[in-house]
C-alpha positions as CSV (number, residue, x, y, z in Angstrom):
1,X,-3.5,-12.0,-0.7
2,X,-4.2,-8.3,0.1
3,X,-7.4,-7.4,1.2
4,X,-8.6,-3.3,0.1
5,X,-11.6,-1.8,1.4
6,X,-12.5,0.7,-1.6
7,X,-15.6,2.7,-0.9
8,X,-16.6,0.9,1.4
9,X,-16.8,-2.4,-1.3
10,X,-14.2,-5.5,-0.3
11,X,-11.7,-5.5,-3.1
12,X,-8.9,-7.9,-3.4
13,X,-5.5,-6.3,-4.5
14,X,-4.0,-7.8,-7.4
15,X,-0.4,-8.9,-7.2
16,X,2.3,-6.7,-9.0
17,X,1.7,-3.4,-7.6
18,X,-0.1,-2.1,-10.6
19,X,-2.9,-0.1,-8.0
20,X,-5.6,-2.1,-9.1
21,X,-8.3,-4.8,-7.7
22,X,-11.3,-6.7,-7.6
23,X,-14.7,-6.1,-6.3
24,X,-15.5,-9.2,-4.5
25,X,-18.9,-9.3,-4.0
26,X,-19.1,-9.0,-8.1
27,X,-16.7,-11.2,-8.5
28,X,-18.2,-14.0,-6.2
29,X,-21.5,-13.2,-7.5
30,X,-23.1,-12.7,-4.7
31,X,-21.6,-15.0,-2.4
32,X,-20.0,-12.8,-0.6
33,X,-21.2,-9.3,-0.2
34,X,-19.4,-5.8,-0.6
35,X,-18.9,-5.7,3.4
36,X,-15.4,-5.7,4.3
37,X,-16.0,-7.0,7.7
38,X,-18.2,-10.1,6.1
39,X,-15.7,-11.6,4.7
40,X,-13.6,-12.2,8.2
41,X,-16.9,-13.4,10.0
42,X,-16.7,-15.9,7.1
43,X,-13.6,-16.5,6.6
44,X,-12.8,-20.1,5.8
45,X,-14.9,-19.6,2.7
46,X,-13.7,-16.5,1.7
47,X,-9.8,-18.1,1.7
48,X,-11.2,-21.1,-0.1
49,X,-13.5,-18.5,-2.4
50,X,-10.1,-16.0,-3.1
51,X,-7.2,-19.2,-3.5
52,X,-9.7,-20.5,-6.5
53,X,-10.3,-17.2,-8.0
54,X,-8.7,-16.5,-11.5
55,X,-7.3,-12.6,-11.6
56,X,-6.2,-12.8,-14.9
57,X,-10.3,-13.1,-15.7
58,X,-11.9,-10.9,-13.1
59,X,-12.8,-7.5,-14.2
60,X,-10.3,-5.2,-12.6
61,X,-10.6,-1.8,-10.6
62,X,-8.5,1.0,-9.8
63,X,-7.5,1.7,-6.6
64,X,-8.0,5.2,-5.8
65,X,-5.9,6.3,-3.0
66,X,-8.7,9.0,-1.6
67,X,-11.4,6.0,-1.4
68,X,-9.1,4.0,0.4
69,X,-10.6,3.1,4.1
70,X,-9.5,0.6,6.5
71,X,-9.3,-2.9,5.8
72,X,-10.9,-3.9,9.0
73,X,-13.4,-1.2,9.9
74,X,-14.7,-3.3,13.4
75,X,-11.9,-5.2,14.9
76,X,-12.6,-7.6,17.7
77,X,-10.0,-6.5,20.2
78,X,-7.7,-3.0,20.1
79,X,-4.8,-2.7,21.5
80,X,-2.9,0.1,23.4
81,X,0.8,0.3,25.0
């Protein structure tokens, strides 16, 4: 599992390299919002939300390289060598 931020919405990256996702908050309905950084403060029910989901059902979205942002935009610790 591949986690995207896109726009600032959490998208999971479907398998096969064909550059295109889901919007998770739309496809959890609400459960879990379009904050990337929600779904790691919650993230035993995201894994458990994400393993049951059905790709071949959600409604897919692009992944535009220029809307790309970081997949974890507030990280607990960084790290510097």
């Amino acid at each position: 599992m591949r986690i995207a931020n896109l726009g600032g919405r959490a998208t999971l990256v479907m398998p096969g390299g064909n550059e295109r996702g889901v919007d998770v908050a739309k496809a959890s309905s609400g459960r879990f919002g379009p904050e990337v950084q929600d779904l790691y403060d919650d993230w035993d029910a995201f894994l458990a939300f994400a393993s049951a989901l059905d790709l071949t059902t959600a409604a897919p979205v692009a992944l535009e390289e220029d809307e790309l942002l970081s997949p974890i935009p507030a990280p607990p610790q960084v790290l510097s060598l």
